[in-house]
TORKOL-4160 file (C-alpha; in steps of 0.2 Angstrom, whole numbers, padded with zeros to 4 digits, m for minus):
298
<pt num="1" X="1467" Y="0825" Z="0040"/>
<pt num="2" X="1449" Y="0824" Z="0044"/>
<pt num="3" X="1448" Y="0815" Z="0060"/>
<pt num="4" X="1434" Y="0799" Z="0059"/>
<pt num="5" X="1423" Y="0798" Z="0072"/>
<pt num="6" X="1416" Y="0779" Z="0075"/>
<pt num="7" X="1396" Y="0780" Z="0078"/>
<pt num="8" X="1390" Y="0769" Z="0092"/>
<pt num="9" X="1390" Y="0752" Z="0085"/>
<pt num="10" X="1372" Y="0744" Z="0088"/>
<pt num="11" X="1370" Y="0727" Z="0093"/>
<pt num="12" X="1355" Y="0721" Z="0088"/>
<pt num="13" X="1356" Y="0704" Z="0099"/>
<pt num="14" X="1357" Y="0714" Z="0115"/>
<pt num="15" X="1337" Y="0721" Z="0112"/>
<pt num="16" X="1341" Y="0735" Z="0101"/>
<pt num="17" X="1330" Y="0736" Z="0084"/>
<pt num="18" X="1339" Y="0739" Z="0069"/>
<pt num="19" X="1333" Y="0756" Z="0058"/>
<pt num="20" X="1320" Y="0751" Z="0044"/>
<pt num="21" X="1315" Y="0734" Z="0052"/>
<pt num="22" X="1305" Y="0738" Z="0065"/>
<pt num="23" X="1291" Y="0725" Z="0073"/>
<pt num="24" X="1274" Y="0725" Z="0068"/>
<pt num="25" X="1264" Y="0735" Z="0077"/>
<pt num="26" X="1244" Y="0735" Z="0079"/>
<pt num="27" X="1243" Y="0746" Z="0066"/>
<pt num="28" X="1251" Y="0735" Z="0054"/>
<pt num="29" X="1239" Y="0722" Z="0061"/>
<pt num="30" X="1226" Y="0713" Z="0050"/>
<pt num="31" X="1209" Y="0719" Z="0056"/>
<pt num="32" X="1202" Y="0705" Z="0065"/>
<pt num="33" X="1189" Y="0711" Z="0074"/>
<pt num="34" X="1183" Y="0718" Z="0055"/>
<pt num="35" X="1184" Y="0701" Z="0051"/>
<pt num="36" X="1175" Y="0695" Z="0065"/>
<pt num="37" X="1160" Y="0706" Z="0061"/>
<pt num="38" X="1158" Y="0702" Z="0044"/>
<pt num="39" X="1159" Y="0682" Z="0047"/>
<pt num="40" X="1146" Y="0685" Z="0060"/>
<pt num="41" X="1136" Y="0696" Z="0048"/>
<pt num="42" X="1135" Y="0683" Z="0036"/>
<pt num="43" X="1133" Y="0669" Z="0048"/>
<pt num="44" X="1116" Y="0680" Z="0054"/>
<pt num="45" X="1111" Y="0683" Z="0037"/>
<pt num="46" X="1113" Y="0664" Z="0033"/>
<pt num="47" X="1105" Y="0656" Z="0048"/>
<pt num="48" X="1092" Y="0671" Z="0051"/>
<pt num="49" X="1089" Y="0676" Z="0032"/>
<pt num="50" X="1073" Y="0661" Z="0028"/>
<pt num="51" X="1067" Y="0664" Z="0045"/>
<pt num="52" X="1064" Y="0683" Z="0041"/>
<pt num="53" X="1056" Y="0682" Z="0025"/>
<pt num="54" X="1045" Y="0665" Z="0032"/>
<pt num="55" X="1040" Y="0677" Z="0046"/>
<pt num="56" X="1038" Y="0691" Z="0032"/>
<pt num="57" X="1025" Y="0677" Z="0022"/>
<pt num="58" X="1016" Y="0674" Z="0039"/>
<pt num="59" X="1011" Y="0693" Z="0043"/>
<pt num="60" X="1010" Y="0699" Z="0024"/>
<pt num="61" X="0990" Y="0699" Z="0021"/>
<pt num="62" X="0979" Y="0706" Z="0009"/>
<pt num="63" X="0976" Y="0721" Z="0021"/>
<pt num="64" X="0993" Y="0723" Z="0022"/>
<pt num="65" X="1002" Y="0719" Z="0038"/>
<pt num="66" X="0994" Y="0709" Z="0052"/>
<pt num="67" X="0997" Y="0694" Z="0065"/>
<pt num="68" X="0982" Y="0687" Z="0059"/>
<pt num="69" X="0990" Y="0670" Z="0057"/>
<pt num="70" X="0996" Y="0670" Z="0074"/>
<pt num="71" X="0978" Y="0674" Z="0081"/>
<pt num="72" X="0969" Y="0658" Z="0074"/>
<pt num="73" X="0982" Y="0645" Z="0077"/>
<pt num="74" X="0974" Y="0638" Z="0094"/>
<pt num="75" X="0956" Y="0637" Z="0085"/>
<pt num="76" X="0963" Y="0626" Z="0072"/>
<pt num="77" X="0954" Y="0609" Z="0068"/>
<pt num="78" X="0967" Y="0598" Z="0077"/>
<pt num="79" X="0980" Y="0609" Z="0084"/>
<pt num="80" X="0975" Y="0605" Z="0102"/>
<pt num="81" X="0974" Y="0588" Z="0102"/>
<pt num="82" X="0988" Y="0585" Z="0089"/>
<pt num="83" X="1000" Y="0596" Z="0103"/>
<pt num="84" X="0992" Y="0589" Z="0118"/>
<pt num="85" X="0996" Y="0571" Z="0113"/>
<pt num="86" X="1015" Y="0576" Z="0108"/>
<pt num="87" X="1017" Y="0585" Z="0124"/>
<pt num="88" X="1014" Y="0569" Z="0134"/>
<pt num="89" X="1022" Y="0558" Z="0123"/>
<pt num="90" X="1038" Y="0570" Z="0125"/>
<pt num="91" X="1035" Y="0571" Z="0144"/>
<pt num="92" X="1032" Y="0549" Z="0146"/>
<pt num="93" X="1047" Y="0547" Z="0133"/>
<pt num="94" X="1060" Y="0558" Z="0145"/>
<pt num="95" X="1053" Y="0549" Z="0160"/>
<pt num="96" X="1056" Y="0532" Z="0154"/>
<pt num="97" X="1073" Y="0536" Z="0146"/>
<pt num="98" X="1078" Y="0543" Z="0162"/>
<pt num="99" X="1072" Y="0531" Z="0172"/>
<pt num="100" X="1081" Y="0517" Z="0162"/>
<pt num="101" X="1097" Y="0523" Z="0155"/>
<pt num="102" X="1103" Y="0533" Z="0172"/>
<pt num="103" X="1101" Y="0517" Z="0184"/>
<pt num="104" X="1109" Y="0507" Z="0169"/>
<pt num="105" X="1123" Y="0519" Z="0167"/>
<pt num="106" X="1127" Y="0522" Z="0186"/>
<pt num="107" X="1130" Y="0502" Z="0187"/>
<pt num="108" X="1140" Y="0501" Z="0171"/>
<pt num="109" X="1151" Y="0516" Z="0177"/>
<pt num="110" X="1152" Y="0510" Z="0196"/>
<pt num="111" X="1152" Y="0491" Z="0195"/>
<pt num="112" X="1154" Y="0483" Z="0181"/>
<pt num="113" X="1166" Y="0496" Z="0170"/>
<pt num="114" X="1168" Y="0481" Z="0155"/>
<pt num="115" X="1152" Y="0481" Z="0151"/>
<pt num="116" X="1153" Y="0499" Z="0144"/>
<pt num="117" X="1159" Y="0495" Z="0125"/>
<pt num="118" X="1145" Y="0485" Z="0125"/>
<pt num="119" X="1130" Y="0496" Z="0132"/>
<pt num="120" X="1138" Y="0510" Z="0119"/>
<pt num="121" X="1137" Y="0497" Z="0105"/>
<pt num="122" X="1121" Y="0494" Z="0110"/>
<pt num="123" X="1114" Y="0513" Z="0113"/>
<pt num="124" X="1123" Y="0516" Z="0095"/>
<pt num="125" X="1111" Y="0505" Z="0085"/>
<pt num="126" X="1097" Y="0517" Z="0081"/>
<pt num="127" X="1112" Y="0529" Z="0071"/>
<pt num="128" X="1113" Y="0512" Z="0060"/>
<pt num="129" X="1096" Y="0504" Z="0060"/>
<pt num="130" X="1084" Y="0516" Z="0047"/>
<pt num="131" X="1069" Y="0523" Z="0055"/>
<pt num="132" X="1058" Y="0516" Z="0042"/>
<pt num="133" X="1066" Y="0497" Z="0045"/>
<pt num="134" X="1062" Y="0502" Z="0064"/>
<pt num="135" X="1045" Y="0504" Z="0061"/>
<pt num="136" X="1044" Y="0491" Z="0050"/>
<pt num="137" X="1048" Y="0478" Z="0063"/>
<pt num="138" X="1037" Y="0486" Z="0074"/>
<pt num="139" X="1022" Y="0485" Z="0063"/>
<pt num="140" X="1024" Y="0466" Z="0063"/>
<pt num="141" X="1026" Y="0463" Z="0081"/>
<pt num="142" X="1007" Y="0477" Z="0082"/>
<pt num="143" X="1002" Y="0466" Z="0069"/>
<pt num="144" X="1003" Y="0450" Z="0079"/>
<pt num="145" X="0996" Y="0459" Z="0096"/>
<pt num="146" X="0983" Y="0463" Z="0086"/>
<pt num="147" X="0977" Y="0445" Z="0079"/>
<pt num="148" X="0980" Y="0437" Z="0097"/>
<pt num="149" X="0968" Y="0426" Z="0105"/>
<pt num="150" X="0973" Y="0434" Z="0122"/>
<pt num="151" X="0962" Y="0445" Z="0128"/>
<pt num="152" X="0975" Y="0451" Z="0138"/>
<pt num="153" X="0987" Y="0453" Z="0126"/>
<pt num="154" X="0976" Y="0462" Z="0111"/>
<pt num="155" X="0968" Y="0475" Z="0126"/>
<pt num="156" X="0989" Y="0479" Z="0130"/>
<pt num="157" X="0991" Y="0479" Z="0112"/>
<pt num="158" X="0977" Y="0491" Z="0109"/>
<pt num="159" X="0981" Y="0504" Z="0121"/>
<pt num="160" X="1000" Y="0505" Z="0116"/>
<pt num="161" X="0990" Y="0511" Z="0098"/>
<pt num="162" X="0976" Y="0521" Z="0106"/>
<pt num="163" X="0975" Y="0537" Z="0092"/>
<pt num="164" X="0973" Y="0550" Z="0107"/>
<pt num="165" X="0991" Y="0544" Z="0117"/>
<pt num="166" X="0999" Y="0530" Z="0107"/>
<pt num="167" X="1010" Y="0523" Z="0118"/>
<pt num="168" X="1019" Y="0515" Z="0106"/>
<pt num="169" X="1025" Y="0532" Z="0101"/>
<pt num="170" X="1037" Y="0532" Z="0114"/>
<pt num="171" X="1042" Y="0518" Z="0117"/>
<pt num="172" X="1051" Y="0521" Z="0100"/>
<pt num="173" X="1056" Y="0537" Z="0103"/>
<pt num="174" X="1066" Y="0529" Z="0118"/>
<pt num="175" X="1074" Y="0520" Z="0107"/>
<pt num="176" X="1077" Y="0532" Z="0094"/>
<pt num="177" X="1085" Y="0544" Z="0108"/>
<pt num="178" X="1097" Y="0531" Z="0115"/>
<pt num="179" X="1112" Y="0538" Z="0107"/>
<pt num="180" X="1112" Y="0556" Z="0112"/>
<pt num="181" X="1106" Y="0548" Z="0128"/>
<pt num="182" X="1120" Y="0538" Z="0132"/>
<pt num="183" X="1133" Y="0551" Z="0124"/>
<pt num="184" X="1127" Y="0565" Z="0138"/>
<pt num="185" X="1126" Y="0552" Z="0153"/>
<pt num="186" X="1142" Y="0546" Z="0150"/>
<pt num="187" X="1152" Y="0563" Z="0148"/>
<pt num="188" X="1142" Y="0568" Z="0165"/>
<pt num="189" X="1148" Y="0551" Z="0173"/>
<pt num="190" X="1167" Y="0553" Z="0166"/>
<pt num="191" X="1167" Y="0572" Z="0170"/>
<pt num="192" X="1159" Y="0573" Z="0188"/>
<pt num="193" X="1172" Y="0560" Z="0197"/>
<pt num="194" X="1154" Y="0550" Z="0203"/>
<pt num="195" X="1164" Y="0535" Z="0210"/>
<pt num="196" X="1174" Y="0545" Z="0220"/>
<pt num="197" X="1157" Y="0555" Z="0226"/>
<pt num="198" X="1150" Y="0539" Z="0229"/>
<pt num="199" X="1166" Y="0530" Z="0238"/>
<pt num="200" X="1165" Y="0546" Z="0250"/>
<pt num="201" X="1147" Y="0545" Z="0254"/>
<pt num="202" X="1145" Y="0526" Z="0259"/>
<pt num="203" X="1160" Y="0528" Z="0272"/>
<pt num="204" X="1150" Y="0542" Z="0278"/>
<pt num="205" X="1137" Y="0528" Z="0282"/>
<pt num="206" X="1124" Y="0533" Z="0268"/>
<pt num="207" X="1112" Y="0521" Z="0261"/>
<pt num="208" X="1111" Y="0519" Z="0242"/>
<pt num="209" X="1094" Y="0529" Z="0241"/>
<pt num="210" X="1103" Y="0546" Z="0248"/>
<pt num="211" X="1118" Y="0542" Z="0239"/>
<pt num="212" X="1107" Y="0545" Z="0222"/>
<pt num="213" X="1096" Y="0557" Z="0227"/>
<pt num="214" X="1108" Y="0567" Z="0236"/>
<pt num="215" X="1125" Y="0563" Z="0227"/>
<pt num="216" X="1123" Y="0556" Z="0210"/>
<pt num="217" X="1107" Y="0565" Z="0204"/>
<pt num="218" X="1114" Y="0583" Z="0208"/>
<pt num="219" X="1132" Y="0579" Z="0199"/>
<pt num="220" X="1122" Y="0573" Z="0187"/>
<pt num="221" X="1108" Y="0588" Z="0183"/>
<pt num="222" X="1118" Y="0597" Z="0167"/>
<pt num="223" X="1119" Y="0578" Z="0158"/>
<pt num="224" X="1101" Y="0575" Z="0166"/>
<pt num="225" X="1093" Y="0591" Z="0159"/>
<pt num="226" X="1101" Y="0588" Z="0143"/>
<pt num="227" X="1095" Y="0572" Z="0139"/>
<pt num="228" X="1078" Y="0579" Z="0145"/>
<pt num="229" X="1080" Y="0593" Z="0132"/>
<pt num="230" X="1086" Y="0584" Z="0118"/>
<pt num="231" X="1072" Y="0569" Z="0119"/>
<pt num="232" X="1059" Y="0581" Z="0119"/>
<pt num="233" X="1064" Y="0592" Z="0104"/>
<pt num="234" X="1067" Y="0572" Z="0095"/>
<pt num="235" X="1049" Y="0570" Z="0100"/>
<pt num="236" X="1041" Y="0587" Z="0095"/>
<pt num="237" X="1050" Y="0586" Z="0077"/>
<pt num="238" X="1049" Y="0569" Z="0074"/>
<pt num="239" X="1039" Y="0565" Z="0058"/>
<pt num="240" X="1044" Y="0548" Z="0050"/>
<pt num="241" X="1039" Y="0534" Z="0061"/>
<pt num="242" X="1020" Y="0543" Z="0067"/>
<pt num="243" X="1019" Y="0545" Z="0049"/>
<pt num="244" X="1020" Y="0528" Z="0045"/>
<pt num="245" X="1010" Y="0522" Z="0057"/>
<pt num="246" X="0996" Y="0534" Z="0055"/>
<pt num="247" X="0996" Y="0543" Z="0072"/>
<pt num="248" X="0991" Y="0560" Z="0072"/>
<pt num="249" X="1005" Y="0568" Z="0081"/>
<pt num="250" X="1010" Y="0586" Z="0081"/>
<pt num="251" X="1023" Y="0585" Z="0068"/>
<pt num="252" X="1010" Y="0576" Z="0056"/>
<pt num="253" X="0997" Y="0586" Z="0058"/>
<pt num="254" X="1009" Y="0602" Z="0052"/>
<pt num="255" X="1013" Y="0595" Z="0036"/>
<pt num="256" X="0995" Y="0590" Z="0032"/>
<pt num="257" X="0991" Y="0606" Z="0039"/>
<pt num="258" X="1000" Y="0615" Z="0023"/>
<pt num="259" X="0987" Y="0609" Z="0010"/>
<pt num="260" X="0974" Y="0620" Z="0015"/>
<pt num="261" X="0982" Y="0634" Z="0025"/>
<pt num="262" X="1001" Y="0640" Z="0020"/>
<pt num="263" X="1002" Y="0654" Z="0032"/>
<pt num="264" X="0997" Y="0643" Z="0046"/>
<pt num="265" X="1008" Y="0629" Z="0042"/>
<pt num="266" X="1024" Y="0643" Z="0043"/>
<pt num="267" X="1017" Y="0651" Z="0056"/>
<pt num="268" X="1018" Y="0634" Z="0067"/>
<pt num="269" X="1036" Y="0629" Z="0061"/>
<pt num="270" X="1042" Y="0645" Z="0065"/>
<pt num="271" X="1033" Y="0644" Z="0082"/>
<pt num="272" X="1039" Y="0627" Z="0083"/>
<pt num="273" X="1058" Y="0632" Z="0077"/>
<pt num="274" X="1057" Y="0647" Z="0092"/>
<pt num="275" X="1053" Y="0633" Z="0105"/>
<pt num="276" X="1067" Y="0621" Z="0101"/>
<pt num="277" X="1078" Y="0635" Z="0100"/>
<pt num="278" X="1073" Y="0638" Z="0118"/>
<pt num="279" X="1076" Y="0622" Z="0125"/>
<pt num="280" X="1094" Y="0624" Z="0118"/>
<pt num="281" X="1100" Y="0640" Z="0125"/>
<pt num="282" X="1090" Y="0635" Z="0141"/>
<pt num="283" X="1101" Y="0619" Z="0142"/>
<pt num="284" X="1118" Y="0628" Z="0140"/>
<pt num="285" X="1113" Y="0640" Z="0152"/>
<pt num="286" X="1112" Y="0628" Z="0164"/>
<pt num="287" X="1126" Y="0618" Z="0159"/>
<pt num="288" X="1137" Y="0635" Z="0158"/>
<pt num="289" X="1128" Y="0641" Z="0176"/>
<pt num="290" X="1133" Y="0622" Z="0184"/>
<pt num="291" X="1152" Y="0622" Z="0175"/>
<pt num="292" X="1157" Y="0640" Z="0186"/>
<pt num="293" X="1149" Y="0635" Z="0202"/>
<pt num="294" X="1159" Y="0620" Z="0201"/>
<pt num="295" X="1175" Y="0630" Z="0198"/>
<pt num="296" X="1171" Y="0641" Z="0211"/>
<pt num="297" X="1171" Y="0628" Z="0222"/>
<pt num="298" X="1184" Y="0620" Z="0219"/>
């Protein structure tokens, strides 16, 4: 008789991994990181593809390569004032957005909470109202400045319309910011715990001057700086409205620009492009630089 001897039993409940069904190992892995490279690799060629051959049409001349184009902007009929006039229309349209929508949203947030549904509904109105029905009011109201009897009233109306700095410019452009406005002041607000900031300072016996300048505008600066960045890039692109109402703006004068120089009008949307771009990564940096020292000290 051949005696039978019983192999070790293996009991795959007790940790053991039966022959033949092993478990997946990195090797049998799909290649994510591959992956990874070839969806960034087509998300560069997407994004930075027209960027590349409008900068390829900018420095492609008839003596072959040059930066030519980039040379002769600044003596451009127009370029200065057309950017001199956008640059403070950006700068007077931050200062008066942040000079009305952070006291107005501190008192919604710290005193009269019920009211914000309707400050929302109301910052959300230029996402419904069309630019062009915008400026079409806006025309009528200039229109009756214009035909007043007043002299007071027809000097005010003639300086908000003055072609070197239209005030009227951005005055709208406050408007037209509103929402992203309101959206960035309100996160901040909700996300930097201000009432309890504030609480804490008046039993400390500070007045409400420091309390803003030394409590709310510092939890404030990420939402503050981007409301900042994002009105002036509204301000530096925006086309319809100064268009309509004849202003000669920056944005303006680069699309007429096109009809006689085609190099130069790329050039300055690249340029343009470039700028924005670096309003945004500044922004985030900031944003990103606030965020750790906030977890660091907490």
């Amino acid at each position: 008789m051949v005696a039978v001897i019983d192999a070790p039993k293996t009991n795959i409940a007790d940790g053991a991994v039966a022959p033949g069904k092993g478990r997946r190992t990195s090797t049998n892995s799909p290649p994510v990181r591959c992956w990874r490279g070839i969806v960034l690799a087509i998300a560069a060629i997407y994004f930075l593809g027209p960027a590349l051959v409008a900068f390829w049409f900018t420095v492609d001349g008839a003596d072959g390569l040059n930066l030519a184009t980039y040379t002769r902007i600044f003596s451009a009929p127009g370029f200065t004032d057309s950017m001199t006039s956008s640059l403070l229309l950006g700068m007077i349209a931050v200062t008066i957005t942040l000079g009305i929508m952070v006291p107005t949203m501190l008192i919604v947030h710290l005193r009269l909470p019920k009211m914000r549904s309707y400050v929302e509904a109301f910052s959300l109105l230029p996402l419904v109202i069309p630019p062009v029905a915008l400026v079409v009011g806006v025309r009528s109201v200039l229109g009756w400045g214009n035909g007043s009897e007043y002299v007071e009233i027809l000097a005010f109306f003639t300086a908000l319309q003055d072609k070197s700095l239209p005030l009227v410019l951005a005055l709208m452009y406050v408007v037209v910011a509103l929402p992203f406005t309101f959206r960035s002041l309100d996160a901040g607000l909700r996300g930097s715990k201000v009432t309890v900031l504030v609480e804490a300072a008046q039993n400390l016996g500070a007045r409400w001057p420091t309390v803003l300048w030394r409590v709310v505008l510092p939890a404030l600066r990420t939402s503050i700086l981007n409301v900042a960045f994002l009105a002036f890039a509204l301000v530096m692109g925006e086309y319809t409205i100064a268009k309509i109402l004849i202003f000669p703006t920056f944005p303006v004068w680069l699309a007429q620009s096109g009809a006689t120089d085609g190099q130069l009008q790329v050039a300055l949307s690249l340029l343009s492009l470039v700028f924005t771009w670096a309003l945004l990564l500044i922004a985030v940096a900031v944003a990103g630089r606030t965020s750790k020292t906030r977890l660091r000290k907490e």
